[in-house]
N, C-alpha and C positions, 0 to 999 in steps of 0.2 A: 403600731397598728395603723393602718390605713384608716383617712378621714372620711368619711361617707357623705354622700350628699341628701338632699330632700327625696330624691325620685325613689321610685318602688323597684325591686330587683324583679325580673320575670325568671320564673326555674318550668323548663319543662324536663321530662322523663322521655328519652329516648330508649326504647325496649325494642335490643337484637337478640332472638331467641332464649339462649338461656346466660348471656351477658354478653360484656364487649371484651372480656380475653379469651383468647381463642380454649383456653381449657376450661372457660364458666363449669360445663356441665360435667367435667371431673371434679370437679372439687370437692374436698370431702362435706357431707349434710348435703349435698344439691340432687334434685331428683333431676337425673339425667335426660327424661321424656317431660320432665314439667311445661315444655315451651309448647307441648299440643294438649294440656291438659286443661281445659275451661279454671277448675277450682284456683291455679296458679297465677292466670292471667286476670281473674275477679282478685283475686287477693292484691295482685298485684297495684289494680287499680283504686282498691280502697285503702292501700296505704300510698298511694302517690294523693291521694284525695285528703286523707288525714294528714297530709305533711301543706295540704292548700298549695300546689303545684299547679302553675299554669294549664298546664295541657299532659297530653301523654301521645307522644310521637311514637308512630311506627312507622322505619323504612319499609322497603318493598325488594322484592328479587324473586324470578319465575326462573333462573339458569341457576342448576346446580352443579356446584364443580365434583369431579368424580376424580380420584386419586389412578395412578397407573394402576393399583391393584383393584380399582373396578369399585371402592369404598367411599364412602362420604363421610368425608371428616370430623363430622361433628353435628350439631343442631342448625339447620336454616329458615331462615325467614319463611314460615308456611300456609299460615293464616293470609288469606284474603285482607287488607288491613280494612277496608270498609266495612266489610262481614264483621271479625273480630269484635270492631269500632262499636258496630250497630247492637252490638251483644254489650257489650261494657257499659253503655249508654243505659241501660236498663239495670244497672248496679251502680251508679255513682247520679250524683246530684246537679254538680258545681265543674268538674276537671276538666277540660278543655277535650278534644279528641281530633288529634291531626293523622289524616291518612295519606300519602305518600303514591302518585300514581304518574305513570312516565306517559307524556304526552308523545314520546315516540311511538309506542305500542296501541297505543288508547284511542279512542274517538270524543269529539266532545261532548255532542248529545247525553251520551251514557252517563260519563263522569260527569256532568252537569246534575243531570238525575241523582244518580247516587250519593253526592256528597250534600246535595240541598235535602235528599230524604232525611240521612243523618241529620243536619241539621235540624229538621223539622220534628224527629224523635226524641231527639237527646235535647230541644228546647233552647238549642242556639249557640252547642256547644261543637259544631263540626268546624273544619279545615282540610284546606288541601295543599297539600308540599307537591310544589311543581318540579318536577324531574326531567331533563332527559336523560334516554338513554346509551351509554358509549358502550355496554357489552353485545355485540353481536351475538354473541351466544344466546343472549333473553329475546333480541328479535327473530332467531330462527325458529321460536316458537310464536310467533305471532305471523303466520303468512307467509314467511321464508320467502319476502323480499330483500332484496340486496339493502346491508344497512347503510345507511346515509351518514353522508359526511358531518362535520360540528356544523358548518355553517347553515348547513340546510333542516340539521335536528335543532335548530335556535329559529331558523325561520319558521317550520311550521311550530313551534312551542311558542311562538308570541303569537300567531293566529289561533290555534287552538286556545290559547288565555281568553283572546279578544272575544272569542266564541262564547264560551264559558260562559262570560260575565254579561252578556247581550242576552244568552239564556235565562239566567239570573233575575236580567230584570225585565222580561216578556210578560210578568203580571206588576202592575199596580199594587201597592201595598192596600189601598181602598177596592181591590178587586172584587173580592170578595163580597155578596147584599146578602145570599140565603136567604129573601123576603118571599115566606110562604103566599103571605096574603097576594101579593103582587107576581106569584109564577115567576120573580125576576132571582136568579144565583149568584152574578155578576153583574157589575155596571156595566153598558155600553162602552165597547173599544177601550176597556181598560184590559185586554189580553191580546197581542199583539203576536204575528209572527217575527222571528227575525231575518227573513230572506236573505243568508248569507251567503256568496259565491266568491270560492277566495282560489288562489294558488293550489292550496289541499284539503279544503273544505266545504264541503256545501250542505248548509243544514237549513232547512226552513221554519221549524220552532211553529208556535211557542213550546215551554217545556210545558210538561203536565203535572207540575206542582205548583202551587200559589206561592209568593214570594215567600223568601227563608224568614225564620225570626231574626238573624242575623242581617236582613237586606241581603245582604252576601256572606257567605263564610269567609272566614278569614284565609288570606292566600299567602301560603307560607314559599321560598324558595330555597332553593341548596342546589348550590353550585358555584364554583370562584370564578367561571374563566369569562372574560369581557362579553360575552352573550348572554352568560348566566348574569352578571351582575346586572345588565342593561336592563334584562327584563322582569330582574327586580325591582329597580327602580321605578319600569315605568308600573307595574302592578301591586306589586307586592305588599303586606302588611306586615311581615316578616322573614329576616333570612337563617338560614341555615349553615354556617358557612364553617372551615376548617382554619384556625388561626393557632398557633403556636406560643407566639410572644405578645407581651406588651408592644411592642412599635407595630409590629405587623395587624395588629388588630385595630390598634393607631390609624395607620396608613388605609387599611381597609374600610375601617367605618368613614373616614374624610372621602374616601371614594364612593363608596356607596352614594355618601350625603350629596356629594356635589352631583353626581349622576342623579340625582333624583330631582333636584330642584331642576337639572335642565329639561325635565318634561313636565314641570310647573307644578310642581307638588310640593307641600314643604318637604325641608329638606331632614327633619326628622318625621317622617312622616312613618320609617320603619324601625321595627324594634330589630336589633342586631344581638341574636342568639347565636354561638357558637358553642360547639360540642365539645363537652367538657368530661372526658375519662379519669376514674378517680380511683383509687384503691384505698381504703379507709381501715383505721385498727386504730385503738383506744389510748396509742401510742405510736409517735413514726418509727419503734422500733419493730413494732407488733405489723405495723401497717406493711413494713419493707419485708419482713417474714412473709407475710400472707403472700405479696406479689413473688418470693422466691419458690412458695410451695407451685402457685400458680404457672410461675415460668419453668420449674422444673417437671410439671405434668405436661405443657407443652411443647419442649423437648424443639427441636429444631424445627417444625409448624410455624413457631412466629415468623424464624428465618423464612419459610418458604411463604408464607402468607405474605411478608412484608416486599419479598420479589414480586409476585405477583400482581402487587399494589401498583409498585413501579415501574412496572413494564418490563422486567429484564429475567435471564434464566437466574435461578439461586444461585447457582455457579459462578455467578459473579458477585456477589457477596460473600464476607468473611466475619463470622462476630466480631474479633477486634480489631478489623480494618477499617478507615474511613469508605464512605461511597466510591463508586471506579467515578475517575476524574471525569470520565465521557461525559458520565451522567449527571455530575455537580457542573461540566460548563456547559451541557447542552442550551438552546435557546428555542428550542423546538416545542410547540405545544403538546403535551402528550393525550395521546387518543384514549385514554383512559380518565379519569376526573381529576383536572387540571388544579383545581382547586385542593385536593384532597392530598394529592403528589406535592405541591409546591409547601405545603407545611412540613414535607421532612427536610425538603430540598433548603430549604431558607436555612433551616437548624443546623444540618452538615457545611452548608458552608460560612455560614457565621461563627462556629464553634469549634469548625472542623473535628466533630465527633465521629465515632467510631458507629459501627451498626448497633451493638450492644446497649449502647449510651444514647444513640437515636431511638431505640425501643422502651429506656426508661422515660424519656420524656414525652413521644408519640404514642397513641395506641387504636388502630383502626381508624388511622387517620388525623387525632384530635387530639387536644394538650392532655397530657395526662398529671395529676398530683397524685402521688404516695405520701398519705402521711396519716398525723391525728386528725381528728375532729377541729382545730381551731387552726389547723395549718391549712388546710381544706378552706373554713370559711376564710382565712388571709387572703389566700389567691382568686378567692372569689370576689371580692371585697375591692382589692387592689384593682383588678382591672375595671373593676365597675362605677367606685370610684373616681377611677383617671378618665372617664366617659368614653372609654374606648369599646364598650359593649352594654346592651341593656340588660343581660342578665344571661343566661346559658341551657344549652342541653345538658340535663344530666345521663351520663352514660355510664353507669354503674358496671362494676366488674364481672361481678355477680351477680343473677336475681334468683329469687326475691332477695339475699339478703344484704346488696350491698345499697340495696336503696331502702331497706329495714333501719338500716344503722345511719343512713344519711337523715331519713327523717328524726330516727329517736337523739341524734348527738349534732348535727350541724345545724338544722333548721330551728333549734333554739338559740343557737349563737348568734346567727343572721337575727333572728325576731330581737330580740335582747341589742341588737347592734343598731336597732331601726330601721333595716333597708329590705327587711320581706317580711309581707302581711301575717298577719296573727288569725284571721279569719279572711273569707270571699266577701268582696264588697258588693259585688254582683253578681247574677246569675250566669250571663252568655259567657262567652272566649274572649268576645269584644271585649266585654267591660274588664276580665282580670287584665289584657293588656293594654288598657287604655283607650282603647281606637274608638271613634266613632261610627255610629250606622251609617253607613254610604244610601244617600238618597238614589232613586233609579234616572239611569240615562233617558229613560223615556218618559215619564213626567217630567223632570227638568224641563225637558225637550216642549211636553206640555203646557206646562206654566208659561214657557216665554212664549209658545205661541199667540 
């Protein structure tokens, strides 16, 4: 068994509709509509709440794919995640709530707004997972301008951050007087505009909420490819990222760290969550049954889900063929999420495994473990351990019930191991993940005048 160190494990819940295999919602017990059902997604929340889970992460997507027969495959991402967020906030106490919103599509102003209101409802528990976007299809509904290249959906995403967080802190935490006697609501020039004029943006501010109880919400990132990483480091409180192996998560958090201190920040200064897909049974023999009922309701779906991940027609994939060699020596960034591709890519050719064998160990991008209960907490343990990550997305197979079973059978093993809390030490998101309140740009700024 792997030796644990002093530090706390961080576990969030990443929740894609009705799970992360593409036949969640066939499964037998699963209600197939539960992913627009409010009672499913309350439930959901108060047992990722009773498991003391960081946060509960929702991605995002407005592009729905439609089959040649004119059909949608399955359950999609459909809830608004701030909506959703702002709802859940009023059902749980402690959980963290990170919403997911692509600075390609987005404005900053708005998402400034929105995600500091959350925070201010839910009491300190919002976040925002910075995205861009590489589907064209999701911007043709937003304006049906021509989509922008990486380099320039990484340029205006660091300006829109910059935005953001200027937003953020356009009040004073002592802004606020409400002194009836005195006719005075606010101090003098403690609300400031932020007169921005950039490249893609010009917002004049200030925002019209009083600072968050977080200072700032926590700013989550996901993405691998060298613009993603940059502008986690220079922002970021945590990332989101797709890692496979021990060395590769290795290799990534060493990158991350040194990219972070060179814009003078410590160089732990981010918690490094990767998503982590599990299939769980009471036994790795029960465990490996469940994923064959599962990959048997999804039927050659994975195959075509899994081409479309990688850019290529299915037709060029074989279950028990290795990757086509094009695409194991390409060198080419791929215009899809660089980061998300290169976790198969690393697997096939280090293993030189077949597609089949690439699907037992990937799933929707992420490492996957099939097993029991203490085989689960192993791999959890191991890499967190080796300080190659500070703890993970969990991306359950199924929900509600595959994160049912992870609270009632794995989060006692961790508790019982010492490396993840038995109760909330805090109230906010800051405090389950360590971070501190970020004082504002503009007082600083004050003070030293």
């Amino acid at each position: 068994m792997p030796t644990a160190s002093k530090r706390e494990l961080h576990l969030g819940l990443n929740v894609l509709a009705a799970g992360m295999h593409p036949a969640a919602w066939q499964f037998p017990g699963t209600d197939p509509l539960g992913y627009i059902k409010p009672s499913q997604w309350r439930h959901i929340a108060a047992v990722a709440e009773k498991g003391t889970l960081d946060a509960i992460f929702l991605a995002d997507g407005t592009n729905v794919p439609l089959g040649p027969d004119g059909q949608v495959a399955g359950p999609v991402n459909s809830f608004d995640p701030v909506v959703l967020l702002s709802v859940l906030a009023g059902q749980t106490s402690h959980v963290g709530l990170v919403a997911t919103v692509s600075t390609t599509v987005d404005n900053p102003f708005g998402l400034a707004r929105r995600i500091a209101s959350l925070d201010h409802l839910s009491g300190g528990r919002a976040a925002w997972n910075v995205v861009t976007t590489w589907d064209a299809a999701t911007t043709d509904n937003f304006g049906g301008e021509p989509h922008a290249d990486r380099e320039q959906r990484y340029a205006k995403a660091v300006e829109f951050v910059d935005v953001v967080r200027a937003l953020w802190d356009s009040w004073d935490d002592d802004a606020l007087v409400a002194d009836l006697t005195a006719a005075q609501f606010t101090r003098p020039h403690s609300v400031r505009p932020v007169n921005h004029r950039g490249r893609f943006f010009s917002v004049k501010g200030p925002l019209n909420l009083p600072r968050a109880p977080q200072g700032q919400p926590v700013l989550f990132q996901a993405g691998g490819s060298p613009g993603g990483l940059d502008l986690a480091a220079r922002h970021a409180d945590a990332v989101f990222a797709s890692l496979g192996s021990l060395d590769h998560a290795l290799e990534f958090t060493r990158d991350l760290r040194r990219r972070t201190a060179a814009y003078g920040r410590p160089a732990d200064a981010i918690r490094v969550m990767p998503g982590l897909s599990f299939i769980l049974g009471g036994t790795e023999a029960e465990a490996r049954e469940r994923a064959r009922v599962l990959n048997d309701l999804a039927g050659d779906r994975r195959l075509a889900t899994f081409a479309r991940q990688l850019g290529v027609d299915a037709g060029e994939l074989a279950w028990d063929k290795p990757l086509p060699r094009s695409l194991l020596e390409t060198t080419e960034l791929s215009p899809h999420s660089q980061g998300a591709r290169e976790i198969a890519l690393r697997l096939a050719r280090r293993e030189t495994l077949t597609v089949r064998e690439l699907l037992d160990r990937v799933q929707s991008w992420h490492r996957l473990v099939i097993g029991s209960p203490e085989q689960l907490a192993d791999a959890i343990e191991e890499w967190f351990a080796a300080g190659a990550v500070d703890g993970f997305n969990l991306m359950p197979d199924v929900e509600p019930s595959g994160l049912e079973d992870f609270v009632e059978h794995v989060v006692p093993i961790l508790r019982n191991r010492g490396i993840f809390r038995r109760e909330y030490a805090g109230s906010t998101l800051r405090d389950h993940l360590g971070l501190q309140r970020p004082s504002s740009r503009f007082a600083e700024s004050r003070a030293a005048g």
